[in-house]
C-alpha positions as CSV (number, residue, x, y, z in Angstrom):
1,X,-42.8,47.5,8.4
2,X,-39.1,47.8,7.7
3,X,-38.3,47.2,11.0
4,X,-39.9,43.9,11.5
5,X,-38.4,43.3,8.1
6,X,-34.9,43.9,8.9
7,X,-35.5,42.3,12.7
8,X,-36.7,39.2,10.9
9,X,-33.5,39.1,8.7
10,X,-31.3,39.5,11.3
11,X,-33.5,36.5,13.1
12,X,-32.5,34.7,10.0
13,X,-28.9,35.0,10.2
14,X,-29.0,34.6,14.1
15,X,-30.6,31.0,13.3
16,X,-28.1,30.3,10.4
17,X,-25.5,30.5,12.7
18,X,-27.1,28.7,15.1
19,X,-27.6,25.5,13.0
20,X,-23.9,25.8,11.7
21,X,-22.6,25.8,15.4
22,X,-24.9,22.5,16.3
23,X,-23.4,21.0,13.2
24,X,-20.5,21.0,14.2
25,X,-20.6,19.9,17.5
26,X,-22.8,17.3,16.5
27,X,-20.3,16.0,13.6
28,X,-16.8,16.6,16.5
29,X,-19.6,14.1,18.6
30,X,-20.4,12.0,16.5
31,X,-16.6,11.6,15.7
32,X,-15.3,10.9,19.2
33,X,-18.0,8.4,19.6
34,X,-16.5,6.5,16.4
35,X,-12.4,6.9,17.2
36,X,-13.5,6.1,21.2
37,X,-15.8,3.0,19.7
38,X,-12.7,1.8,18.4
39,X,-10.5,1.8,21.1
40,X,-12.9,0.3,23.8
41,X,-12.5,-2.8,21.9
42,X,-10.8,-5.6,23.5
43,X,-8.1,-7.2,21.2
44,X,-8.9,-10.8,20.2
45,X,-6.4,-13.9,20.4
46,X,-5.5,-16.2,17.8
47,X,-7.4,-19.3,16.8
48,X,-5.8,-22.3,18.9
49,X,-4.4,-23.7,16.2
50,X,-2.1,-20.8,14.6
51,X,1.0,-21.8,15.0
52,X,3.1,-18.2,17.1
53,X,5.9,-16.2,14.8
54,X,8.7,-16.9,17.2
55,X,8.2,-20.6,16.7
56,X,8.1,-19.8,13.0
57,X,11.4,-18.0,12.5
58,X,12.7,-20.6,13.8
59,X,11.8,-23.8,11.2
60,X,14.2,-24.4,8.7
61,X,12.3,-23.9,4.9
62,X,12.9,-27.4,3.4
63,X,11.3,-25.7,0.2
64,X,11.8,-23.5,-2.7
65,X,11.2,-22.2,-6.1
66,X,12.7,-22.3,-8.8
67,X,14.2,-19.1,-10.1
68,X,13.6,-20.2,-13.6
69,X,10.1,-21.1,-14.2
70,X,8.6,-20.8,-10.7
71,X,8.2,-24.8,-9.7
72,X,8.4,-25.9,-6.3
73,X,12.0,-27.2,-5.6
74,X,13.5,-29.8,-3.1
75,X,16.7,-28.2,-1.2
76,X,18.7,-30.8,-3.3
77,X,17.1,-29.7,-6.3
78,X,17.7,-26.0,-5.6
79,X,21.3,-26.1,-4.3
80,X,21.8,-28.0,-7.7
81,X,19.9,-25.8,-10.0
82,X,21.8,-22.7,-8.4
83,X,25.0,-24.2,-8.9
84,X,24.4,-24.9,-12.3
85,X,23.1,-21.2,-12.8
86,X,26.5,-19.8,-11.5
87,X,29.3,-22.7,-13.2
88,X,27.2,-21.2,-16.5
89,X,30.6,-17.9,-17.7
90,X,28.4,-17.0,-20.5
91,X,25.3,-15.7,-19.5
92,X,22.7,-15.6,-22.8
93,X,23.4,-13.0,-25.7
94,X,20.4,-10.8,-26.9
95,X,20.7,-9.7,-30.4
96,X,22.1,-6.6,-31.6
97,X,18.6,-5.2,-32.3
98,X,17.3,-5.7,-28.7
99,X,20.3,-4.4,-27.2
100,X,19.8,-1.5,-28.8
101,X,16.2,-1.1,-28.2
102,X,17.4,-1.6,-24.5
103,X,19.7,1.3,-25.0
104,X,17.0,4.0,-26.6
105,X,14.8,3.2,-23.8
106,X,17.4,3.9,-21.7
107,X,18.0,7.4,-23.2
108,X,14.4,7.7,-23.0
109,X,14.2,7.8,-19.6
110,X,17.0,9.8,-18.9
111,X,15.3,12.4,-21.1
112,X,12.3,12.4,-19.3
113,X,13.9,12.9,-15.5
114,X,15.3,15.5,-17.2
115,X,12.4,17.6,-19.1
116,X,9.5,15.6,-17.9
117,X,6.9,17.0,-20.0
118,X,7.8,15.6,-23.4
């Protein structure tokens, strides 16, 4: 009896290993079907209508934004609002306060490339 018992347990793990081998070839199949799926695929064109990159590059933006609030901007309106940006010396003071709070951050942050667990 403990033969059979000890031949069935070695049946066992004979079949164990078995099933693990034909999952895994059937997963490494199952993948190469996918990745080859993939490249078998002919690449599509554009639509007719979309206008090529090269052609693109090439237009000259008659547009902008403003750096200000964000608005769209004639050229005109953006050469003049940059211009007016840069004749301005005296760019806007913060207060003492905020300049200072600026400064702690900055100190903050040194700190923490420094000892990074605080």
């Amino acid at each position: 009896m403990a033969v059979s018992h000890r031949y069935q347990r070695q049946k066992f793990r004979l079949g164990q290993k078995y099933s693990v081998l034909w999952l895994l070839v059937w997963a490494a199949t199952v993948n190469v079907f996918s990745l080859t799926s993939g490249l078998a695929q002919s690449p599509t064109l554009p639509p007719p209508d979309d206008i090529p990159e090269e052609i693109l590059r090439t237009e000259i933006i008659l547009e902008g934004r403003s750096p200000v609030d964000g608005e769209p901007l004639t050229a005109t309106e953006y050469t003049e609002l940059m211009e007016a940006l840069a004749e301005n010396p005296n760019p806007p003071q913060l207060s003492p306060r905020i300049r200072h709070l600026v400064f702690l951050l900055k100190v903050r942050k040194f700190f923490r490339t420094l000892l990074p667990f605080l």
